[in-house]
C-alpha positions in Angstrom: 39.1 35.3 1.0 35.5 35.1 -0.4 33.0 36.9 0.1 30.1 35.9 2.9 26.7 34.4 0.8 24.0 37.0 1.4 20.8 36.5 3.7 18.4 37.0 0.9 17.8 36.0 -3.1 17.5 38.7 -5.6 15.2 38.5 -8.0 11.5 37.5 -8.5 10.2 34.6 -6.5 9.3 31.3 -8.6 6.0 31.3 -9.8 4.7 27.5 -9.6 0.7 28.7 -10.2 -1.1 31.7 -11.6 -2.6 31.6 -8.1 -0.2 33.8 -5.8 -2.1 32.2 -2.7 -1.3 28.7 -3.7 2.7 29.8 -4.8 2.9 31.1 -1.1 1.2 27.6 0.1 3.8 25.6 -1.7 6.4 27.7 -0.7 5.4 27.9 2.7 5.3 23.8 2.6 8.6 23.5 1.2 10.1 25.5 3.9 8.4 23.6 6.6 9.4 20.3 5.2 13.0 21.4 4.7 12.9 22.3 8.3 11.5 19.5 9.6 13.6 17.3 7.9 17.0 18.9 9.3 15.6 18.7 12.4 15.1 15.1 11.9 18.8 14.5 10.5 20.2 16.0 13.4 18.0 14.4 15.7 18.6 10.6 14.6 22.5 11.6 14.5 22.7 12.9 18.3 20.2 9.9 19.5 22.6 7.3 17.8 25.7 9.0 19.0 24.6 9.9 22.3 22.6 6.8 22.3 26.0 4.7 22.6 26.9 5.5 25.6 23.6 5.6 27.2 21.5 3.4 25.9 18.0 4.4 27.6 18.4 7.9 26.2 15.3 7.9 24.3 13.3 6.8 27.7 15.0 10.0 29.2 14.0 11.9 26.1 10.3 11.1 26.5 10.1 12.2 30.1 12.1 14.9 29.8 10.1 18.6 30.7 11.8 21.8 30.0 11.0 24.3 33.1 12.4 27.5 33.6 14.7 29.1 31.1 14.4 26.3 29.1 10.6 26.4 28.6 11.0 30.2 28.1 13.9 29.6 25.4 11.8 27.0 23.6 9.1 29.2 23.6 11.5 31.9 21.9 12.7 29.4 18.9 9.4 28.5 18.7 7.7 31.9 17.9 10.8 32.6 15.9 10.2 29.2 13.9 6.3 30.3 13.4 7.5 33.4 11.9 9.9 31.8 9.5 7.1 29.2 7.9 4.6 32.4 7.9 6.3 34.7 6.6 5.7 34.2 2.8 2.1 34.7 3.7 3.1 37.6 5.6 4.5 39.8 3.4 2.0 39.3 0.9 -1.1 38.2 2.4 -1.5 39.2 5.7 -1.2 42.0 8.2 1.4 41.6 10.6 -0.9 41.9 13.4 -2.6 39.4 12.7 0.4 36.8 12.5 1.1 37.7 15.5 -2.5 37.2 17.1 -2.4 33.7 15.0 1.5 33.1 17.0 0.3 33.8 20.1 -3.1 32.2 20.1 -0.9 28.5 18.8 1.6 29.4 21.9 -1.0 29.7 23.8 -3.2 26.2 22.9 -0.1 24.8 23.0 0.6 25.4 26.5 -2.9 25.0 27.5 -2.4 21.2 25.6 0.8 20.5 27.6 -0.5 21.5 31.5 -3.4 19.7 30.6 
């Protein structure tokens, strides 16, 4: 049986620049593009599968509005999504608090933006 892949790489982090805020840029851009793009994988595979047998799936998509739960679980992936593309320049740049203060001021905006 092998053995399970561990969470985090040893060793230094790759140096790209001699500039340690522009490393942590890059970094944090390849992360969010490497994100995004899953996210986009998946998302064209379920529309086309699930788009099959119902074809006006993405009308239904477009109107749909998470309430509830749902909004308060989105919510939750979404701080915890924040914190994932951040956290280069977290641990090296910036206090903690005020990530967090950055976090919550987007979540906030961004539910201002959608009642509005």
């Amino acid at each position: 049986m092998s053995e399970p892949m561990p969470r985090s790489a040893k060793g230094r982090r790759p140096a790209f620049f001699e500039d340690k805020a522009l490393d942590a840029m890059v970094t944090m851009v390849l992360e969010l593009t490497t994100e995004l793009w899953v996210t986009k994988e998946r998302m064209a595979a379920l529309e086309a599968v699930l788009g099959e047998a119902a074809p006006d799936l993405a009308a239904r998509i477009e109107a749909w509005e998470p309430e509830g739960e749902a909004r308060a679980a989105l919510d939750a992936k979404r701080a915890e999504y924040l914190q994932t593309i951040l956290r280069t320049l977290e641990s090296e740049f910036t206090p903690r608090a005020e990530i967090q203060k950055a976090q919550d001021e987007f979540g906030d905006a961004t539910i201002a933006e959608a009642d509005a």
